[in-house]
C-alpha positions as CSV (number, residue, x, y, z in Angstrom):
1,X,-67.0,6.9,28.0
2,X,-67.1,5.4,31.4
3,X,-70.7,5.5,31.7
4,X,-72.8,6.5,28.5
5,X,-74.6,4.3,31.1
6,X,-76.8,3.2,29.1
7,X,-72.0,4.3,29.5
8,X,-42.9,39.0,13.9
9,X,-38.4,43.2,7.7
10,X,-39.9,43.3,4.8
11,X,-38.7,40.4,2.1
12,X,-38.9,40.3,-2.0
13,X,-42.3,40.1,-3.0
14,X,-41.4,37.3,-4.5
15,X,-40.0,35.3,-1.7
16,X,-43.2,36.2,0.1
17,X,-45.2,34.9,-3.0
18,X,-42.8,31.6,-2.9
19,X,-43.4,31.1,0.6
20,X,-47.2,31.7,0.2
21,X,-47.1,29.1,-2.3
22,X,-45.2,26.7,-0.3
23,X,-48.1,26.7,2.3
24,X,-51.0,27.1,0.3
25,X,-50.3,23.6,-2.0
26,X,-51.5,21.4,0.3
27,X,-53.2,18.3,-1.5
28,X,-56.8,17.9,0.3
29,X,-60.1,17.0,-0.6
30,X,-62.8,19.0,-1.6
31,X,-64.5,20.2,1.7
32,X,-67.0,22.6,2.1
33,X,-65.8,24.9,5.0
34,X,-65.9,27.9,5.3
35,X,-63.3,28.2,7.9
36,X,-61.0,26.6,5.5
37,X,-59.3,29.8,4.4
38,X,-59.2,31.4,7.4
39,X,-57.1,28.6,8.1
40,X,-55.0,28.1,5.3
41,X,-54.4,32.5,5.6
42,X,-53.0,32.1,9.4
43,X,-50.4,29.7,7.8
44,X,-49.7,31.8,5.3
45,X,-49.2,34.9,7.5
46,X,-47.0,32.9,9.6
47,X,-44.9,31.4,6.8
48,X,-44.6,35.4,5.7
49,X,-43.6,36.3,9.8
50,X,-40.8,33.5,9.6
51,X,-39.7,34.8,6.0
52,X,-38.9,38.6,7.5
53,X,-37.8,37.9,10.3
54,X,-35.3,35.2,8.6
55,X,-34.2,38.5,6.4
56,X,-34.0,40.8,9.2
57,X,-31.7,37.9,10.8
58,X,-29.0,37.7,7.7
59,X,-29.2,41.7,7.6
60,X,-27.9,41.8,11.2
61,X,-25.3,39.0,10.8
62,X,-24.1,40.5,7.7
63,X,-23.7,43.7,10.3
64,X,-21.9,41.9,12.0
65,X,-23.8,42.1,14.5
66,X,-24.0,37.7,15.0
67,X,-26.0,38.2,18.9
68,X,-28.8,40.1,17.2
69,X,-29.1,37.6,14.7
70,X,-29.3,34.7,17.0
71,X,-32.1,36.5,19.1
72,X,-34.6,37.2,16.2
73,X,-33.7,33.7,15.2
74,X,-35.3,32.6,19.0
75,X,-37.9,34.4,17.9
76,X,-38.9,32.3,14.7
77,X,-41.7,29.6,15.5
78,X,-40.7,26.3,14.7
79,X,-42.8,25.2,11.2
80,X,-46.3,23.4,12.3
81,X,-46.2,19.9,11.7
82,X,-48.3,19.2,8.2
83,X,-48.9,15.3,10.4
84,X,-48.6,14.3,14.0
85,X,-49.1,16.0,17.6
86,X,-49.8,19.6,17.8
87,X,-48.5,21.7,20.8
88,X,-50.4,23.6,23.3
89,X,-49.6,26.4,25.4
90,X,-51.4,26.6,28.8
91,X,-52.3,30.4,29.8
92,X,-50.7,30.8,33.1
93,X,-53.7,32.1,35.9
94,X,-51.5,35.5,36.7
95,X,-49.3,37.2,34.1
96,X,-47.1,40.0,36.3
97,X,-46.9,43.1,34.8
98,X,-43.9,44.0,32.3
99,X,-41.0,45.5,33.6
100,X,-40.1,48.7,31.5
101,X,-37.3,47.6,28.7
102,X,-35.0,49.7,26.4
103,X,-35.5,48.0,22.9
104,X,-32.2,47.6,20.8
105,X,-32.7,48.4,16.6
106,X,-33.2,44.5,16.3
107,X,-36.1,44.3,18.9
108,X,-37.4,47.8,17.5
109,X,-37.6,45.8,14.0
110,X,-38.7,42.4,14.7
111,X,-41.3,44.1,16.7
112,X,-42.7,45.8,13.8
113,X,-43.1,42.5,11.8
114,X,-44.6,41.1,14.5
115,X,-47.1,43.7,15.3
116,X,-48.1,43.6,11.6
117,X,-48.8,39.8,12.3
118,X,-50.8,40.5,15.4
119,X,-53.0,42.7,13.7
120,X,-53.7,40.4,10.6
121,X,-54.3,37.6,13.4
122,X,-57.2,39.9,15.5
123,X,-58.4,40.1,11.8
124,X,-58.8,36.5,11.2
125,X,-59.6,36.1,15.1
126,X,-62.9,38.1,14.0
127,X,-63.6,36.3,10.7
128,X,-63.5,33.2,11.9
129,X,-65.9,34.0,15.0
130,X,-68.3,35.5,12.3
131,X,-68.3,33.2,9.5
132,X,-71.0,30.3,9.4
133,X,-71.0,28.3,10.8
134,X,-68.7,29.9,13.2
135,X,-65.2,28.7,14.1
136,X,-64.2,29.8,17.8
137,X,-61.3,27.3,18.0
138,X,-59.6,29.0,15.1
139,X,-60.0,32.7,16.4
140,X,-59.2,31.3,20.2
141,X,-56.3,30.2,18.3
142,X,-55.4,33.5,16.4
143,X,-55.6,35.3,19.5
144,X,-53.1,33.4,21.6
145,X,-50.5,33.4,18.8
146,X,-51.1,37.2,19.5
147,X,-50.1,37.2,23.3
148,X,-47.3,35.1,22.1
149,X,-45.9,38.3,20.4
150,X,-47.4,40.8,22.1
151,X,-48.2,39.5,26.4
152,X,-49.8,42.8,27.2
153,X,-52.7,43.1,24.0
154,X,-55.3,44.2,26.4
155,X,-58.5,42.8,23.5
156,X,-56.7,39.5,23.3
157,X,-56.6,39.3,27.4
158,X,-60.2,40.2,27.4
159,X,-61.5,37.4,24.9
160,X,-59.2,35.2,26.5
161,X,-60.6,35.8,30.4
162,X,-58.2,37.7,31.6
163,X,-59.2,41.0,34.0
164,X,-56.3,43.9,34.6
165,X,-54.5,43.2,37.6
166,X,-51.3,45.8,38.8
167,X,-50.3,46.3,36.0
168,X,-50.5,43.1,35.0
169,X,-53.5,40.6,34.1
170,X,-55.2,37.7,35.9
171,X,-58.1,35.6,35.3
172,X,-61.0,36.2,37.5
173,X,-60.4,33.2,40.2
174,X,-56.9,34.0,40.9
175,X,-57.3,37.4,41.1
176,X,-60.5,37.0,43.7
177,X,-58.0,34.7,45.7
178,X,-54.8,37.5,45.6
179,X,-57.9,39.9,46.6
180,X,-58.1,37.4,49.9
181,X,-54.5,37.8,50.4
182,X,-54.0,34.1,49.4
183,X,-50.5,33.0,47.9
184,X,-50.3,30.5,44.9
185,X,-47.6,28.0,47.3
186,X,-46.2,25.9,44.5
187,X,-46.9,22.4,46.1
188,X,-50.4,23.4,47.7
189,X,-52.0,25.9,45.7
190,X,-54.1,28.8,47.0
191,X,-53.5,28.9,50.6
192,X,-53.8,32.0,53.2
193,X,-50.0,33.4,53.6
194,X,-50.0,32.1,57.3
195,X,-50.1,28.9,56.0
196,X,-47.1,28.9,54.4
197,X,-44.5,28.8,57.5
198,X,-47.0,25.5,58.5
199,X,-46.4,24.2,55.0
200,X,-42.9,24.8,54.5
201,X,-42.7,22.8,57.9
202,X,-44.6,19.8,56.7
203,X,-47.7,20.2,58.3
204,X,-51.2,20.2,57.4
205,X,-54.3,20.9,58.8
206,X,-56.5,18.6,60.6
207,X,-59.6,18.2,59.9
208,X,-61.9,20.8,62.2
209,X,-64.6,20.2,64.6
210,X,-68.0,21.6,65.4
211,X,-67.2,24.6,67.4
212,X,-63.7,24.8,66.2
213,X,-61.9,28.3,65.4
214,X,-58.3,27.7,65.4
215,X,-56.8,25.4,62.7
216,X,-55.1,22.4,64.5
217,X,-51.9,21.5,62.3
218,X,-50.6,18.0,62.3
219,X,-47.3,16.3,60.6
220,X,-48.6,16.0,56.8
221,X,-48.7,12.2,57.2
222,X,-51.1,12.4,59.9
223,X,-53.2,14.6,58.5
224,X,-53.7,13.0,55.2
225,X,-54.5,10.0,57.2
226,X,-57.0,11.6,59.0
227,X,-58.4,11.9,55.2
228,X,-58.6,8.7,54.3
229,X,-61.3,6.8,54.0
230,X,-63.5,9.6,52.9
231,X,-63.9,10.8,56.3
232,X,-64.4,13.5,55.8
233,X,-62.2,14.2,52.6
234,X,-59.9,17.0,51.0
235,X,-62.1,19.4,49.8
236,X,-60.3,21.9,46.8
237,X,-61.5,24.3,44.7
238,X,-60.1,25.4,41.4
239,X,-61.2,27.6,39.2
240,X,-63.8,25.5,37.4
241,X,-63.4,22.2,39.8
242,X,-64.2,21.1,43.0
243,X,-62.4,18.0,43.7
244,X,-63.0,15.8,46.9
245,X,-60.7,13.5,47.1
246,X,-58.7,11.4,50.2
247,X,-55.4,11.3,48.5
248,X,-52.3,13.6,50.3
249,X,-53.2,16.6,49.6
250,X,-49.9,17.5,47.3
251,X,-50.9,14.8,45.2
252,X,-55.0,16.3,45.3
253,X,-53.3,19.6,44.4
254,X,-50.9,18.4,41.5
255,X,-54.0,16.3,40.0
256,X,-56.3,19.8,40.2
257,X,-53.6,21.8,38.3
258,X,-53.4,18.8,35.4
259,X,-57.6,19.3,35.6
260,X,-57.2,22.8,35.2
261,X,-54.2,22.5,32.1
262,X,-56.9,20.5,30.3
263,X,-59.5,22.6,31.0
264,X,-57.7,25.3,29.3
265,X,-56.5,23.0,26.0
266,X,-60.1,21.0,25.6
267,X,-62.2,24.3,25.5
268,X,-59.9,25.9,22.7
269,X,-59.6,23.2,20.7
270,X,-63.1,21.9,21.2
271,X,-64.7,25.6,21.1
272,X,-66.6,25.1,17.9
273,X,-68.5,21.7,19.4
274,X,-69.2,23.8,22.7
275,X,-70.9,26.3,20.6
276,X,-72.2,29.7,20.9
277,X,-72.5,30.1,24.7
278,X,-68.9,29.5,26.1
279,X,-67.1,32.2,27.7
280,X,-64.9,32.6,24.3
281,X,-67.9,32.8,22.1
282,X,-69.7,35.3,24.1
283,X,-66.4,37.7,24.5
284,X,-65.9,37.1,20.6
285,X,-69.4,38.5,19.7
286,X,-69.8,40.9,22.2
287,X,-66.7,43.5,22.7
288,X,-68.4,44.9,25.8
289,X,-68.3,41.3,27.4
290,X,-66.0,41.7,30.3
291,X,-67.7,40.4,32.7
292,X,-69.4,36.8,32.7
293,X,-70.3,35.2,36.1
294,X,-68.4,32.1,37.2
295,X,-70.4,28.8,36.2
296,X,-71.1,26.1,38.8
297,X,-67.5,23.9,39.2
298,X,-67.4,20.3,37.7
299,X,-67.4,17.7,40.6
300,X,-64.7,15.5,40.7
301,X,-64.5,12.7,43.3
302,X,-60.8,11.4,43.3
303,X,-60.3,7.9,45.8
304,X,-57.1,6.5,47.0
305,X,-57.6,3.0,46.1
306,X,-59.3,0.9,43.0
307,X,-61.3,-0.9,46.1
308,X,-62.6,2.6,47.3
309,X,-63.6,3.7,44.0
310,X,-65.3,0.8,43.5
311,X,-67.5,0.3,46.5
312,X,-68.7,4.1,45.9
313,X,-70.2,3.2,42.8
314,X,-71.3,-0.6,42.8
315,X,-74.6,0.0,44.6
316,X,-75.9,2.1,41.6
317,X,-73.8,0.9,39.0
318,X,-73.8,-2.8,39.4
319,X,-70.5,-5.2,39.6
320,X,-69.1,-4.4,36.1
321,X,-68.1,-0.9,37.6
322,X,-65.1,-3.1,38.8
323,X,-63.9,-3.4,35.1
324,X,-63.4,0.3,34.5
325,X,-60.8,2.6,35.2
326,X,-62.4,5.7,35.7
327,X,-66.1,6.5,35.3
328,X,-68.6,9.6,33.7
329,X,-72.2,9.3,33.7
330,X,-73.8,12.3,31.7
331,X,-76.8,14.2,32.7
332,X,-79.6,12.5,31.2
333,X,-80.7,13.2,27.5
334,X,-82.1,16.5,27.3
335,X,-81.2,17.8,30.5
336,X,-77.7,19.9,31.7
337,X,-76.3,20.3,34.6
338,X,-73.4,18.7,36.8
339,X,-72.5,15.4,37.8
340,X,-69.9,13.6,39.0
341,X,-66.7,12.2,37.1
342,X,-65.0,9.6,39.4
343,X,-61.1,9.0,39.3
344,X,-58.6,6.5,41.3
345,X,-55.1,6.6,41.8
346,X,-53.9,4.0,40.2
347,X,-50.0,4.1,39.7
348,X,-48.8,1.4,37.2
349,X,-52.2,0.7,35.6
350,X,-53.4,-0.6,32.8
351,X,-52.9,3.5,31.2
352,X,-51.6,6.4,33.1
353,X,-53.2,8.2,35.3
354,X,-53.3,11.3,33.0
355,X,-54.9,9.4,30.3
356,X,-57.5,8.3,31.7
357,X,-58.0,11.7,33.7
358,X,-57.9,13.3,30.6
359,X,-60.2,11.0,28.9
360,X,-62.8,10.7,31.7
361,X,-62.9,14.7,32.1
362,X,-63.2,15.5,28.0
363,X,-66.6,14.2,28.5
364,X,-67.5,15.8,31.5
365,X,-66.4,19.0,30.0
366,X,-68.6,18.0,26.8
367,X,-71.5,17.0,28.3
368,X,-71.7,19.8,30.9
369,X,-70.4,22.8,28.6
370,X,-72.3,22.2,25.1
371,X,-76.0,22.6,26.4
372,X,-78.6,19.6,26.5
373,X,-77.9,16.5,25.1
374,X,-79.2,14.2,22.8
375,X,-76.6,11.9,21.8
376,X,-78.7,8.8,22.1
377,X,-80.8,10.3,19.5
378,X,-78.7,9.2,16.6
379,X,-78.6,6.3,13.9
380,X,-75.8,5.3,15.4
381,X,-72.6,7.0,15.3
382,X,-72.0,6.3,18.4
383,X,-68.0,5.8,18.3
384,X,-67.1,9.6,18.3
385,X,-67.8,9.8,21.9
386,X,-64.7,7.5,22.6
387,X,-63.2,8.9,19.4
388,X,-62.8,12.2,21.2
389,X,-62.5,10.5,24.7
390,X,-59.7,8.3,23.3
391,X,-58.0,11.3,21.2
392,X,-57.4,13.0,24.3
393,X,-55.1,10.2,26.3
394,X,-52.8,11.1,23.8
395,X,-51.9,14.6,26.0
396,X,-48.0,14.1,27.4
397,X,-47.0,17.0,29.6
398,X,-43.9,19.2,28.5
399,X,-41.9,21.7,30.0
400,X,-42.3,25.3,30.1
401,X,-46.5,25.0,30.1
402,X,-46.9,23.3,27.2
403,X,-48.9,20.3,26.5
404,X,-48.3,17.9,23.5
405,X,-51.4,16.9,22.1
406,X,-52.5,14.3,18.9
407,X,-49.6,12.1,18.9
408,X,-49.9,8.6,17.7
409,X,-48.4,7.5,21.5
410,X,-49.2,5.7,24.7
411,X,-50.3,2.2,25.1
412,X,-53.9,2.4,23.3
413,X,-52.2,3.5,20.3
414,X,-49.7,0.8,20.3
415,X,-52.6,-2.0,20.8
416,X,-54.6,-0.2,18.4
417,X,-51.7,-0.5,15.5
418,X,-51.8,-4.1,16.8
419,X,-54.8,-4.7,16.0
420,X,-55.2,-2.8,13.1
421,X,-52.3,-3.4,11.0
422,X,-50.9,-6.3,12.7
423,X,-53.8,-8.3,12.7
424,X,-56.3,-6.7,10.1
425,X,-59.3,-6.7,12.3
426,X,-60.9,-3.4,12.0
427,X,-64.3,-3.6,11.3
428,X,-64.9,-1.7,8.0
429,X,-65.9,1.7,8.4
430,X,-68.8,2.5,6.6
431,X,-70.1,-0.4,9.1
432,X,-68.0,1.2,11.9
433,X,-69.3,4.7,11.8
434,X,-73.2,3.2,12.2
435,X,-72.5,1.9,15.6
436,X,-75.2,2.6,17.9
437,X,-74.2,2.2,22.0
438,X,-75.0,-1.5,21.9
439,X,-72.8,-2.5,18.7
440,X,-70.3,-0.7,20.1
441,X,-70.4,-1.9,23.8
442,X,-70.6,-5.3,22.9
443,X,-68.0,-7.5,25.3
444,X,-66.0,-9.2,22.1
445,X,-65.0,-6.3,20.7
446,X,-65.3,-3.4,22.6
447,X,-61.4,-2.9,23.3
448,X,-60.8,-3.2,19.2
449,X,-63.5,-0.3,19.3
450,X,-62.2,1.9,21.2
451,X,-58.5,1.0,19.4
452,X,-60.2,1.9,16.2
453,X,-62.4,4.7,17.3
454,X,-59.1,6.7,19.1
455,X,-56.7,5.6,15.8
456,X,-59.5,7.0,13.2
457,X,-60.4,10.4,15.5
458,X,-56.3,11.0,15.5
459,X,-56.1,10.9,11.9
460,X,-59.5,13.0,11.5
461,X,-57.7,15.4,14.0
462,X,-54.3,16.0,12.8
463,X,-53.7,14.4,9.3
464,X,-52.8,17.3,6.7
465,X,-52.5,20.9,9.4
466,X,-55.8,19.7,10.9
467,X,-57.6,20.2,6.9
468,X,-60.3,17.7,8.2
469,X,-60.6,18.5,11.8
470,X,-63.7,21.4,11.2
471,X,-65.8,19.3,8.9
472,X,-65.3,16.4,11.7
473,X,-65.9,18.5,14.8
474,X,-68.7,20.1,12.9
475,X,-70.6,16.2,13.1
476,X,-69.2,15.7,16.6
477,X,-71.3,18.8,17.7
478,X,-74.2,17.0,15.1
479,X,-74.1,13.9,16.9
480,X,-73.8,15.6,21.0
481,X,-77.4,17.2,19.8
482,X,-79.0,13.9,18.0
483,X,-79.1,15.3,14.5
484,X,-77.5,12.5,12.5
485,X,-80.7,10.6,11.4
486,X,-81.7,8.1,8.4
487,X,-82.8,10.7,6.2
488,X,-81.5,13.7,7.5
489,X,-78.2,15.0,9.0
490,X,-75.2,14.9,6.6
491,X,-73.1,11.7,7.3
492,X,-69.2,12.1,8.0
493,X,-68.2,11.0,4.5
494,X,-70.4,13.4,2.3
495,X,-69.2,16.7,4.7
496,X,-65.1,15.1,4.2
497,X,-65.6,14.9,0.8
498,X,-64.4,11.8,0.8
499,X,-65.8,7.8,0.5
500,X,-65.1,5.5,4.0
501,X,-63.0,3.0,1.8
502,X,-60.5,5.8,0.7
503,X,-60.7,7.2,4.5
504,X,-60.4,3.6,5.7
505,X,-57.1,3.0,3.9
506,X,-55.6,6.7,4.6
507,X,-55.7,6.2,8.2
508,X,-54.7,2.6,8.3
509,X,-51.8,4.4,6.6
510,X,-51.4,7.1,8.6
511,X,-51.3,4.8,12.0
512,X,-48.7,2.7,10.3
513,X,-46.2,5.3,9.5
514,X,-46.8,6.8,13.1
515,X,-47.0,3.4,15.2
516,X,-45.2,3.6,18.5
517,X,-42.0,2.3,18.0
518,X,-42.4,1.8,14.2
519,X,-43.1,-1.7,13.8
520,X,-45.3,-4.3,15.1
521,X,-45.9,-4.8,18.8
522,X,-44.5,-7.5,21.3
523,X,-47.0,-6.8,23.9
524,X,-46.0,-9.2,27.0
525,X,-48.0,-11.8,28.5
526,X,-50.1,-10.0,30.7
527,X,-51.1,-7.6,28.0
528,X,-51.4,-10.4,25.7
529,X,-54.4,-12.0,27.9
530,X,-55.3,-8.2,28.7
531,X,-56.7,-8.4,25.0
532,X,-57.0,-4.4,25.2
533,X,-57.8,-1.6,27.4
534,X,-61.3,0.0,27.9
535,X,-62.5,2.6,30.4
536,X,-66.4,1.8,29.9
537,X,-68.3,-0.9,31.6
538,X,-70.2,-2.7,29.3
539,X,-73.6,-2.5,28.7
């Protein structure tokens, strides 16, 4: 952490009992979560939605009838990976209202199996947001597999933040900017529609002057030049950001629409850390809840240049800020609030830019969505911070909205299997896992930390459908509020069930069957000497 300163036919009964059975023998350890069935029936319901709709398929093929077939077959989810990266769809801001449609027989049927799975999913949706402790992630979960069958279930949009809109739906933000008469523009974002001929033209607008009505437009070169240097800077809002930034602005824009994709794909699958008083919890327990003001916007301060980023923050944070790649400092312990996270551009670096956006920006949203903090508070334990920080690099962007997360990929990964399996130098994790900021911080190892810490998260993550991920998140949210003590706090071996030698050797395994590229690393000489990559300054 760059500054925890301090740094959709019925089927035979029993193929439906086979295919139950198929999903439900899954080899785990003996955890004590109660979300666990919830989780284990969604699979099942949608192993029993792929087996009739597979049926309904042959029965229109055999009709003869091969167009039919093919289309319900489009309509079959692919199987969820029991290992590896999961896939996230990100919910687009404005979802245009559905153009009337005369349904074939084939859509009529597959329709009915899926709104049978839609209503078992609100089900579990509800369960899971009342069991105990409760487990948003997994009803946030169950209610978007719901829009993917049915786009217009009005309680699904309403938990999900969505308002009516024509006909239609949009969040709250975009439909406040339609209400302006603003136009999405695809390379600048929420503009005024006289903007758009100036746009579409290459110009920008200059900055304006005391006194100044008119907007002076300028070629776009000049006017991002008139940006640089922070004097003054781009200024953009999104829906939960304010960026400042003296990049050209398409590039500002492009880097607030990644912001907000991640916004969207951390709060769902971190919902259960957040806790009670997110957006998604507060819809979940209260079906009145339509209307929940909009909190203050994270700050993000984006510069054009390593050098710029870096003479921002050396006077407060000392020369070593020159070793980072991106910096967070939290609110202090105890407290909430905002504060800035500070990006630069910084094509061909030591990670990609979206890493270590992604990573920076997981603990911003952590540390300024899940209430007070106390993370210092612990007997160590100190690793899941860049556990979770590291997990998240692993994001690759896909077509279509979606967003790959989980994935043993990307350059950590590779230096972590290096490092790991290669060279055996993990340090053991019953030793690991007692960390405190200092141990882990410490100059000589702090890249094989942060190797470790990303390579053990993904395998607590996505190793057998996600079985461990509750119990894990469940200390994550333990350790944000400084509940893992000596004597009291459950440690992360007795809630998985499981001792740190037989974790240690499962994940080691795990890494090495998932290794970028499959064997060992040839890093070249630069990364050689680079020894590893960080994005804390050390302490």
């Amino acid at each position: 952490m760059d500054a925890f300163p301090g740094g959709a036919a019925m089927v035979l009964a029993s193929a439906i009992v086979a295919a139950t059975a198929l999903v439900l023998q899954v080899p785990a350890p003996a955890l004590a979560d109660p979300g666990h069935e919830l989780e284990q029936a969604r699979l099942s319901l949608l192993e029993r939605e792929k087996q009739e709709l597979g049926v309904l398929a042959a029965q229109f093929e055999k009709q003869g009838d091969r167009a039919a077939a093919a289309e319900i077959r489009e309509r079959i989810a692919p199987p969820e990976p029991a290992d590896g990266a999961s896939r996230f769809h990100v919910l687009p801001e404005v979802v245009p209202a559905a153009k009337p449609d005369p349904q074939a027989p084939w859509q009529k049927a597959a329709g009915a199996i899926e709104s049978r799975t839609t209503t078992a999913l609100h089900d579990l949706a509800n369960r899971a947001a009342r069991v105990n402790p409760p487990r948003y992630a997994l009803a946030g979960l169950c209610l978007r597999e719901v829009l993917e069958r049915d786009p217009d279930d009005r309680e699904a949009r309403r938990v999900l933040g969505y308002t009516p809109h024509q006909g239609g739906w949009a969040r709250p933000f975009a439909a406040s900017q339609l209400a302006k008469g603003f136009v999405d523009h695809p390379i600048f974002g929420w503009v005024g529609k006289d903007w758009v001929v100036h746009l579409d033209r290459g110009e920008l607008p200059a900055p304006s002057k005391a006194g100044q009505k008119a907007i002076r437009w300028l070629p776009a070169d000049q006017a991002n030049q008139l940006r640089s240097g922070w004097n003054p800077p781009w200024q953009i809002f999104t829906e939960h950001f304010e960026i400042q930034t003296d990049v050209p602005l398409a590039l500002a824009i492009s880097f607030g629409r990644r912001l907000e994709s991640f916004h969207d794909l951390f709060t769902c699958v971190m919902a259960d850390v957040l806790g009670d008083n997110t957006p998604l919890a507060r819809r979940l327990k209260n079906p009145g809840e339509t209307n929940i003001p909009a909190a203050k916007p994270h700050l993000v301060l984006y510069f054009a240049s390593k050098d710029e980023y870096v003479d921002h923050l050396l006077p407060r944070q000392g020369e070593k800020i020159a070793r980072t790649i991106g910096f967070y400092d939290p609110p202090k312990p105890g407290k909430g609030g905002r504060a800035p996270a500070y990006f630069f551009h910084d094509p061909g670096g030591q990670l990609p830019v979206t890493a270590t956006l992604y990573h920076e920006v997981s603990h911003q949203l952590l540390f300024e969505n899940a209430g007070p903090n106390a993370y210092l508070k612990n007997k160590g334990n100190f690793w899941v911070y860049e556990g979770l920080g590291t997990y998240f690099e692993s994001i690759v962007e896909l077509s279509g909205g979606w967003l790959e997360y989980g994935g043993v990929a990307g350059r950590r990964a590779l230096e972590a299997a290096k490092s790991l399996i290669d060279e055996g130098r993990g340090v053991p994790l019953g030793q690991f896992v007692e960390f405190d900021r200092d141990d882990f911080n410490r100059d000589h190892a702090i890249y094989l930390h942060y190797q470790q810490a990303m390579a053990f998260t993904l395998f607590l993550m996505q190793s057998n459908h996600g079985l461990r991920r509750a119990p894990f998140l469940d200390y994550a949210r333990d350790a944000y509020h400084g509940r893992i003590k000596r004597a009291t706090g459950r440690r992360l071996d007795d809630r998985l069930g499981e001792t740190y030698s037989s974790l240690e050797s499962q994940y080691l395994a795990y890494l090495k069957a998932r290794r970028p590229g499959g064997g060992p690393t040839q890093p070249s000489p630069a990364q050689a000497a680079e020894a590893g990559i960080r994005t804390v300054p050390s302490q």
